[in-house]
N, C-alpha and C positions, 0 to 999 in steps of 0.2 A: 504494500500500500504506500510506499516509500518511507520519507522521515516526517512525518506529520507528528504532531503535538497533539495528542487526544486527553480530554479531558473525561470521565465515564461519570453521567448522571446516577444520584441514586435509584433513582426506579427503573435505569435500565440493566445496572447489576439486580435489582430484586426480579426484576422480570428475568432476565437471563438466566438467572440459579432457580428462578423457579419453574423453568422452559415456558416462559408464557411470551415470548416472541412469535414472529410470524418466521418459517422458517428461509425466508431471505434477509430479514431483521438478524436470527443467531447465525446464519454464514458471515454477513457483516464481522457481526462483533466478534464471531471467531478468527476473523482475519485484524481486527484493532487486538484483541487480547495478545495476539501474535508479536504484535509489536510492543515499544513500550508506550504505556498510555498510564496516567495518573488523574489522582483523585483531589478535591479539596477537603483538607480536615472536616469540613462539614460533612462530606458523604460518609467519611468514616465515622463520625459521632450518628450517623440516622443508620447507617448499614446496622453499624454493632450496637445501639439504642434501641433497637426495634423488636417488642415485647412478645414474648413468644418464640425466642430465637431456638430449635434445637440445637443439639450437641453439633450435628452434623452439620447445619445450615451453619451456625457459627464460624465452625473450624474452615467449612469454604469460601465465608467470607472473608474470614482471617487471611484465610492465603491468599485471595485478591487480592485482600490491601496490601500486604507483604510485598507481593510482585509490582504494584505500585511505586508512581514516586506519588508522596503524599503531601500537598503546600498546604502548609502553614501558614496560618496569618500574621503573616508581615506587613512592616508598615506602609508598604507599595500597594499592598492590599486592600489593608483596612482605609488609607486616603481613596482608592477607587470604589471603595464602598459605599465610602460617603456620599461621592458624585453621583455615582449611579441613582441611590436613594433620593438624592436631591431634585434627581431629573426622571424618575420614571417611580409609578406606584407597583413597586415589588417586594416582595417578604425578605424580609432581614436573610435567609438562609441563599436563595437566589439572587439577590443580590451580592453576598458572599461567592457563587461562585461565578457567576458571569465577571465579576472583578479578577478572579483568579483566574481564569480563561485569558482576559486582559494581558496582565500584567506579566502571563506567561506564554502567552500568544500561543492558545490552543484551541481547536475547535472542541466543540462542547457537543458531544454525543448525550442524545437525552430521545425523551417519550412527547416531553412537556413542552414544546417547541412554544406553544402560547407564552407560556410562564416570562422569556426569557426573546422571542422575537421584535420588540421592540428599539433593543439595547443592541447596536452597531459597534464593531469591532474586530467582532470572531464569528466563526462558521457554525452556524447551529448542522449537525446531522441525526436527524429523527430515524430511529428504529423503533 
């Protein structure tokens, strides 16, 4: 898929470990998993926050994140944060990661394309 900079939405990891993709959706993200692709600390606080997790669902999301690279919010961040919020009515977590997208110049693979279509900069790709 070359060197692209993938960002993976949480509901398209919960979709994809749950096989609730459309199976051109998980050949996609079989080919970004392929590569490297990372998460924002926020996906990893709602992946592993999320009530009800099995033993099993856990340990594979664990290893997703693992094989991530996982941004932290820094202060490059948290300033595009603020913009973003200033200029579009989006929820604190979404705007968390479209700023990270930003700031790391990655396309942002997501379900949620509404969510996060308004905010220009990076590549939204819908599975």
């Amino acid at each position: 898929m070359g060197r692209k900079n993938f960002l993976i939405d949480t509901n398209v990891a919960i979709y994809y470990f749950g096989q609730a993709l459309s199976f051109e959706s998980e050949k996609l993200m079989d080919l970004i998993l392929g590569e490297q692709y990372s998460i924002s600390v926020i996906n990893r606080i709602e992946l592993l926050g999320f009530k009800g997790l099995s033993e099993k669902e856990s340990d594979a999301l664990s290893s997703f994140i693992s094989n991530s690279i996982v941004f932290d919010l820094e202060e490059d961040i948290i300033l595009e944060t603020i913009q973003i919020r200033k200029m579009y009515s989006i929820k604190l977590p979404d705007a968390i990661i479209a700023a990270t997208c930003l700031v790391n110049n990655c396309a942002l693979v997501t379900n949620n394309v509404k969510d996060f279509d308004k905010i220009t900069g990076f590549q939204l790709i819908k599975v």
